[in-house]
N, C-alpha and C positions, 0 to 999 in steps of 0.2 A: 504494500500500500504506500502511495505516494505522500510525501510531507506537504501541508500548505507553507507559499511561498511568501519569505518575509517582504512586506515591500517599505515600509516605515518604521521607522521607531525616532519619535519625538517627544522632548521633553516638552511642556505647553506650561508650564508653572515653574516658575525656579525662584521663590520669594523668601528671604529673609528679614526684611522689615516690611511693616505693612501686610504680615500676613494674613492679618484677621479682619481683612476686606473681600467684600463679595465680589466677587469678578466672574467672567468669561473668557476662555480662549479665543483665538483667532480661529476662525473656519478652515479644518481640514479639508479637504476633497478625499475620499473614497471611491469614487466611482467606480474604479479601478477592483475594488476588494470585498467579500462578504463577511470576512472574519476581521472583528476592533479587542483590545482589549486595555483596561485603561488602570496603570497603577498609582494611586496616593501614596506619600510618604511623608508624615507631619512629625514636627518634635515641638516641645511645647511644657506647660504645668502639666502635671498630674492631677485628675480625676476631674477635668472638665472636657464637656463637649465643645470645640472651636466650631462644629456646622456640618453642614453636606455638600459630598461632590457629584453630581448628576451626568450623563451622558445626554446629548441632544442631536436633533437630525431636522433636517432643510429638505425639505426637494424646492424649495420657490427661490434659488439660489442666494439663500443666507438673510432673507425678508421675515420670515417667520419659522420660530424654534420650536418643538415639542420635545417635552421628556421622553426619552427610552429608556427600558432596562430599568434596574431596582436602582434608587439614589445608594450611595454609601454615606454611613453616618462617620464622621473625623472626628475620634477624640483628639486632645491639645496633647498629651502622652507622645514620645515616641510610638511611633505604629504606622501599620504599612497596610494598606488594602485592596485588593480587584473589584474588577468588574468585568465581564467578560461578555459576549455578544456574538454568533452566529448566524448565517442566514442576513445578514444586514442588507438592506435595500433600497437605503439612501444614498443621494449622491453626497452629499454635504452632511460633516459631524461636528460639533464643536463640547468639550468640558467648562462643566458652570462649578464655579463655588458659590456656595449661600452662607455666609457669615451667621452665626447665631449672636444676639445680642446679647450681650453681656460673656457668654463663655468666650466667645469669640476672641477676646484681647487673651487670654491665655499661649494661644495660638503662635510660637517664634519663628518656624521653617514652614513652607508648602510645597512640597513640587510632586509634578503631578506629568506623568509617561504616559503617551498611547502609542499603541504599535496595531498596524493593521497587516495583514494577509489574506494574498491570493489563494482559491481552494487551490487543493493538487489538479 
C-alpha cells in the first residue's frame, strides 16, 4: 500500500508575546490535497485554559469561513495537541485562535503547524 504524499508543512503561528490574542492564519490553498493535519504547541501558567484553536474552510475564495473538524481546547501549560482531517474538500483552509478572557493572558508561546497531503 502506497504512503500519502507530503506536500506542506507550515508553521502558521510562531508567537511569543502577545500570545493571548485571538487571531487567524493566512489562507492556505489545499486544493491540491484531501489529507490536513494541524498541531498546537502552547507553554504558558499552569492550570489555566488560554482558548481554542479551530480549523476553517473557504470554497468563496477566502470571503466566508466555517468551522470544520472538532475545535481543540489550549491549556496555558506546556502541551501539544492535533487535529487531524481526511477526505477534505475545500479549496481554501485557514487556523483561528479564540483567546478566552481572562485565562487567556496566562498564555506565553503559541505556534501552531499544519501539514497537508496528497492521497497515495
Amino acid at each position: 500500500m502506497s504512503q500519502p504524499i507530503l506536500t506542506r508543512n507550515l508553521k502558521v503561528f510562531d508567537y511569543t508575546t502577545g500570545a493571548n490574542t485571538s487571531r487567524d492564519s493566512s489562507a492556505i490553498d489545499i486544493s491540491d490535497c484531501t489529507i490536513i493535519g494541524v498541531q498546537v504547541i502552547t507553554t504558558g501558567a499552569a492550570g489555566a485554559t488560554a482558548g481554542s484553536v479551530k480549523l476553517q474552510a473557504s470554497c468563496d475564495s477566502g470571503t466566508t469561513w466555517s468551522d470544520i473538524g472538532t475545535a481543540l481546547s489550549v491549556p496555558a501549560a506546556f502541551t501539544n495537541g492535533v487535529i487531524s482531517l481526511a477526505d477534505v474538500a475545500y479549496p481554501l483552509v485557514r487556523v483561528s485562535f479564540t483567546a478566552l478572557s481572562g485565562g487567556g493572558a496566562a498564555l506565553t508561546s503559541l505556534q501552531v503547524y499544519v501539514v497537508t497531503k496528497q492521497p497515495a
